[in-house]
Structure formats: C-alpha cells, structure tokens
C-alpha positions as CSV (number, residue, x, y, z in Angstrom):
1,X,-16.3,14.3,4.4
2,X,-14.0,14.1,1.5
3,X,-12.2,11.0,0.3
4,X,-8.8,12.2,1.4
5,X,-10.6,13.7,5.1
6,X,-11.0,9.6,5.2
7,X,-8.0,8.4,4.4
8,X,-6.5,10.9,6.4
9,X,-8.7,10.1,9.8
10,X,-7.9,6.4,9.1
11,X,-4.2,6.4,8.8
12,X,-4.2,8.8,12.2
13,X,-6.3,5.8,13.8
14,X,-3.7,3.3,13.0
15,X,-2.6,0.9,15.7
16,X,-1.6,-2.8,16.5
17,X,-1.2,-1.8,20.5
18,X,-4.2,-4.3,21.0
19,X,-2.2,-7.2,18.9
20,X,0.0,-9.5,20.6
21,X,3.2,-10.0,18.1
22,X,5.3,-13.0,17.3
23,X,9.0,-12.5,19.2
24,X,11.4,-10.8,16.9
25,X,8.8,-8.8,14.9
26,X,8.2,-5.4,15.4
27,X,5.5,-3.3,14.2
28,X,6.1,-0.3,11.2
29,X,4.2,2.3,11.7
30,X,4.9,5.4,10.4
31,X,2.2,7.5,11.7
32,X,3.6,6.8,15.1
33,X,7.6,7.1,14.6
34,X,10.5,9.2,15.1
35,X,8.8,11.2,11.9
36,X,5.5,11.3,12.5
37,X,5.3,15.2,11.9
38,X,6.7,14.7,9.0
39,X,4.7,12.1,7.5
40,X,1.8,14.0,8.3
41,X,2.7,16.7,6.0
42,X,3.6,14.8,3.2
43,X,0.3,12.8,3.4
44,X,-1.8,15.8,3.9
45,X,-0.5,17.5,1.0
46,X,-0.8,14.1,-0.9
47,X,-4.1,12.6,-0.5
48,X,-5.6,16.5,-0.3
49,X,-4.3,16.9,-3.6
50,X,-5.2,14.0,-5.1
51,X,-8.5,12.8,-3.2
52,X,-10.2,16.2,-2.1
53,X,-13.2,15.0,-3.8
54,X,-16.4,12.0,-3.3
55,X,-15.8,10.3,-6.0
56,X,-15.8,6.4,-6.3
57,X,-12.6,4.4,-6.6
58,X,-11.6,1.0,-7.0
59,X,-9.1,-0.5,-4.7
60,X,-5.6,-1.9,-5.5
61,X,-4.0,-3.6,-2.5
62,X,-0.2,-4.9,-2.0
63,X,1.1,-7.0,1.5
64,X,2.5,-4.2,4.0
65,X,4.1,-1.3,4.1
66,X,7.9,-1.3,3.7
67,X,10.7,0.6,5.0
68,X,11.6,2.4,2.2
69,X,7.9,3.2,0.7
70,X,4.8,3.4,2.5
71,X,7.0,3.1,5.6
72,X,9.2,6.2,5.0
73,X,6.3,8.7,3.4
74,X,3.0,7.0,4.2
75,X,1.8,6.5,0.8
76,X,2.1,3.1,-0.9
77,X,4.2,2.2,-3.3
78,X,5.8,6.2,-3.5
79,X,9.3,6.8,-2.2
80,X,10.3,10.3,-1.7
81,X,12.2,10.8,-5.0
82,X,8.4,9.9,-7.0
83,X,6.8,12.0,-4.1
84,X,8.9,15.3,-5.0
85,X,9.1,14.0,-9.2
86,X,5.9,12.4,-10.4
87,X,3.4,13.9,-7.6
88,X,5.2,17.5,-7.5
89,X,4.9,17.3,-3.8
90,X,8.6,18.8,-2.0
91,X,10.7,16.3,0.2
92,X,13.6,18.1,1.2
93,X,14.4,16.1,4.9
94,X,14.2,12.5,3.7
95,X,15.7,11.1,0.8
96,X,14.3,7.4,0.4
97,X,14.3,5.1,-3.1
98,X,12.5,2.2,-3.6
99,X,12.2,-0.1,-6.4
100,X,8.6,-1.1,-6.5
101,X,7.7,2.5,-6.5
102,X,9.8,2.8,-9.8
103,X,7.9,0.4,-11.0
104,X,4.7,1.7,-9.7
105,X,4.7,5.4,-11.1
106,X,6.0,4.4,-14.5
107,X,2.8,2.7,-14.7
108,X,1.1,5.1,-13.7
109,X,2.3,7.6,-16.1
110,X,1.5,5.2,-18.8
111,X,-1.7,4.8,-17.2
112,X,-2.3,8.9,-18.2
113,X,-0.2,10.2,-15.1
114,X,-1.3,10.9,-11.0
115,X,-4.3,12.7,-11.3
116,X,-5.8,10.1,-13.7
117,X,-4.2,7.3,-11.6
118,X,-5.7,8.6,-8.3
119,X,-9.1,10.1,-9.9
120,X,-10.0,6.4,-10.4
121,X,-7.7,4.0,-8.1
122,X,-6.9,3.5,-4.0
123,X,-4.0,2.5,-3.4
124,X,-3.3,0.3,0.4
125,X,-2.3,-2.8,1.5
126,X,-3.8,-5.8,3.0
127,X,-1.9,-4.8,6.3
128,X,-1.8,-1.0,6.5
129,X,0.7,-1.5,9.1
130,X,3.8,-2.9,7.9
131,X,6.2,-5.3,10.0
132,X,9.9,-5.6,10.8
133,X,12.5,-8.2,12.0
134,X,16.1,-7.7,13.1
135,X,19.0,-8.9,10.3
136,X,21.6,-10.5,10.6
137,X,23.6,-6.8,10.5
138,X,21.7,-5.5,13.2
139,X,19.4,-3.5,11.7
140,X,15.7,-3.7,10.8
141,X,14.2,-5.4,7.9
142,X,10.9,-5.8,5.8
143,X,9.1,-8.7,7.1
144,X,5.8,-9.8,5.3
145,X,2.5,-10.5,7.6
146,X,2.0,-13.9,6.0
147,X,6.2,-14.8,6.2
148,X,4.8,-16.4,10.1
149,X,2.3,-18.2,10.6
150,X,1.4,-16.8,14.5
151,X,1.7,-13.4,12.7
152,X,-1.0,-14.0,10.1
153,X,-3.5,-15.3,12.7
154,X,-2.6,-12.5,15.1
155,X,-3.3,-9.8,12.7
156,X,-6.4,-10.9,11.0
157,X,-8.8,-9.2,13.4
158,X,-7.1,-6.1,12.5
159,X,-6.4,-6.7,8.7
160,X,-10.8,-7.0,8.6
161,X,-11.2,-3.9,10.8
162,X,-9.1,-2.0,8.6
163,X,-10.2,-3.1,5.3
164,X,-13.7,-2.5,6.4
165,X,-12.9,1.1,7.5
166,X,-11.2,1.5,4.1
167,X,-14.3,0.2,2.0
168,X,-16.7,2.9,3.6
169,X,-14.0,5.9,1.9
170,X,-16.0,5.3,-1.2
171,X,-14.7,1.8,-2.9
172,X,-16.4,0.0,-5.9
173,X,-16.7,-3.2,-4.3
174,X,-17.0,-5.4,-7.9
175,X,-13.4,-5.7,-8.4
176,X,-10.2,-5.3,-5.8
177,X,-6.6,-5.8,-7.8
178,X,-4.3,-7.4,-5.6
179,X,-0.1,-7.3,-5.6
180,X,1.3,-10.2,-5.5
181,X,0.2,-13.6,-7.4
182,X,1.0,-15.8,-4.7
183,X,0.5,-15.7,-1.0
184,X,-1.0,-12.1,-0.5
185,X,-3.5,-13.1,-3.1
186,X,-4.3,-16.4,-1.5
187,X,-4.7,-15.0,1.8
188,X,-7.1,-12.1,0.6
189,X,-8.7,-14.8,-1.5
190,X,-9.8,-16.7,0.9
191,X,-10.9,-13.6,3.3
192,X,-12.7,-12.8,0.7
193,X,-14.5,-16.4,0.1
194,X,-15.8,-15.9,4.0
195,X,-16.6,-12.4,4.3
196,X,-17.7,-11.3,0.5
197,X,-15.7,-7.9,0.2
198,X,-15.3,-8.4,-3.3
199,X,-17.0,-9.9,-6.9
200,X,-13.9,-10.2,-7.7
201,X,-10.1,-10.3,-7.1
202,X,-7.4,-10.3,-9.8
203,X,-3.9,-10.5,-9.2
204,X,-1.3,-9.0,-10.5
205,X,2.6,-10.0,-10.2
206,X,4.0,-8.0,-7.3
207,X,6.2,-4.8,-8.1
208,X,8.7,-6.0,-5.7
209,X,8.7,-9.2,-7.7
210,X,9.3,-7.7,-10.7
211,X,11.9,-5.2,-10.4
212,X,13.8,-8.0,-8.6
213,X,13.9,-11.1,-11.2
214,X,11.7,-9.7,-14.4
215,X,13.3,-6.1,-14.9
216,X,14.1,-6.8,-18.4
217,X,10.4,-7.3,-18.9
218,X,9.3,-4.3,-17.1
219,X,7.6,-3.1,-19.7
220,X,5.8,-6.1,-20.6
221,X,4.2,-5.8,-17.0
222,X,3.4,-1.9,-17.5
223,X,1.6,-3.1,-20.0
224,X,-0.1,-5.6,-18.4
225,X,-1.1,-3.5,-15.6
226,X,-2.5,-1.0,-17.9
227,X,-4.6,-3.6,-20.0
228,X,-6.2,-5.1,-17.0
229,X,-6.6,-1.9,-15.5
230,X,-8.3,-0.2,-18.0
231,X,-10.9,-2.7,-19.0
C-alpha cells in the first residue's frame, strides 16, 4: 500500500463520534460535511499525486484543521487558490483563502517547490480533526483543541490513536517539526516525554502567527523554515 493509499484510508476513518465534547464546540470535519464528495476528489487527486510512492518522510504537525484550510480542501495548510496555483490541482466549486497557506506554499517554493516539498515532508496536525465555536455574529469559528481545558483532556485518546495510525504511513521518527512555539508545542512536548514518538521536536513559529503580527518579516521566517528544514 502506497503512502497516499494511507493517508487516504486514514482521513476516510476519521471520527470523534466516540468523544464527548465541551458545550459550545463543535467538531470540523470535512471528510464528513455538506462537501464531503468533494473533498474526496481534491484529496485523491492530491496525496495520489504527490505521495503515490513508499518513500520515508518526516513529519511537520500544526494544532487543527481550520475553516478555511485543511477544513475547506482536506489538506493542511493549502486553500483552494494554492490547490488550483502551486499544486496544479482544478478547484472550480469552492473558492477559499487562507493566510497561513500563503505563508506555507511560499515556503515551500523556496524550499524547491511541491514535489520536492512532499517527496520529503508530511504535513498534519496534532488534532486531524479541527474544532469550532459559535461567534458572537452567529456563525462558526476556528477554535484550537488546547483553547479548553475539558477539550484537551477529551481529545487525547484520540490525538494518540491518530498520531500512531499516522506514524505507520512511513515517518522518520528522529525528528517531528511542530507549528506553533507555544502551547501546540508544549502539549506535543510533553506527549512526547511519556510516550517517545519522537528524538526530537523543534518548533517553529506558527504560520497563523506570522502572517498576523510578523508579516513584514515573512521572509525572515521562510528562511528560517528552509534552514532548519534542510539540515
């Protein structure tokens, strides 16, 4: 079985129906929604063009999927706009932007572009599943697994399962880069001090983070990305 027939199988497994949530939060999943067909396509013709292979990759993980990233096209950290552009794979029924996936394919195309990007890295997050709460407009927005307490606790089981699953695709288990230099990476820090997934985590500033208060020094963090990366 390939890399991609892995990821592929995994992200169809995908559920939290065992998980008893905090009130208010809601679970983003959108292998399950209103465009499930859809997602399906565009992660089919993703990870089979990008991970149709056995090699070995090392693993990059961010919090949770978001509304208008991994949440809208099932791939982290790639909105439809980079999905059509940088990975030449056709969105015409969703139109979706996200910052951190500006961020996040610049990179990469300093990094030597998508198929060298993907030949050698994973990218998921430490919750696969992302989560929601309702704003103060009414609608839906991103909510982090670690922004509740009762949250966090309730989703550990699953957050292991997963990143278990995950590590038998074909991960090099001596170093996992992790998004986010602050909670995300104390949380998988610690996981990792009990359960040994890892020689080693590094984190890196969170996309998110800095499109939203270091833009002017985005390419200062490109650069950064690609030094540690590459060593």
């Amino acid at each position: 079985m390939t890399f991609s027939n892995k990821i592929l199988n995994f992200n169809k497994s995908l559920l939290l129906n065992d998980v008893q949530l905090p009130e208010g939060i809601g679970v983003l999943n959108p292998f399950r929604g209103d465009n499930a067909i859809l997602i399906k396509r565009l992660t089919t013709a993703f990870y089979t063009k990008f991970y149709s292979d056995n090699n070995q990759r090392k693993l990059i993980l961010g919090i949770n999927p978001g509304r208008l990233g991994a949440g809208a096209t099932g791939i982290p950290f790639t909105d439809t706009k980079r999905l059509s552009g940088d990975c030449g794979i056709e969105v015409t029924d969703l139109k979706t932007h996200e910052p951190s996936s500006v961020f996040v394919h610049e990179m990469i195309t300093a990094y030597g572009g998508v198929e060298q990007f993907y030949n050698d890295y994973y990218i998921s997050s430490v919750s696969p599943l992302g989560f929601v709460t309702m704003g103060k407009n009414g609608r839906p927005v991103n909510y982090n697994y670690y922004d509740r307490k009762d949250l966090e606790v309730a989703v550990i089981p699953f957050i292991l399962k997963t990143l278990r699953q995950q590590l038998d695709f074909g991960i090099d288990t001596k170093v996992c880069y992790c998004l986010g230099t602050g909670k995300n990476y104390k949380f998988l820090e610690k996981l990792n001090d009990k359960y040994s997934f890892f020689d080693e985590i590094i984190p890196l500033e969170h996309p998110r983070y800095i499109m939203q208060y270091k833009s002017k020094m985005k390419q200062e963090y490109i650069e950064k990305y690609i030094s540690i990366l590459s060593s």
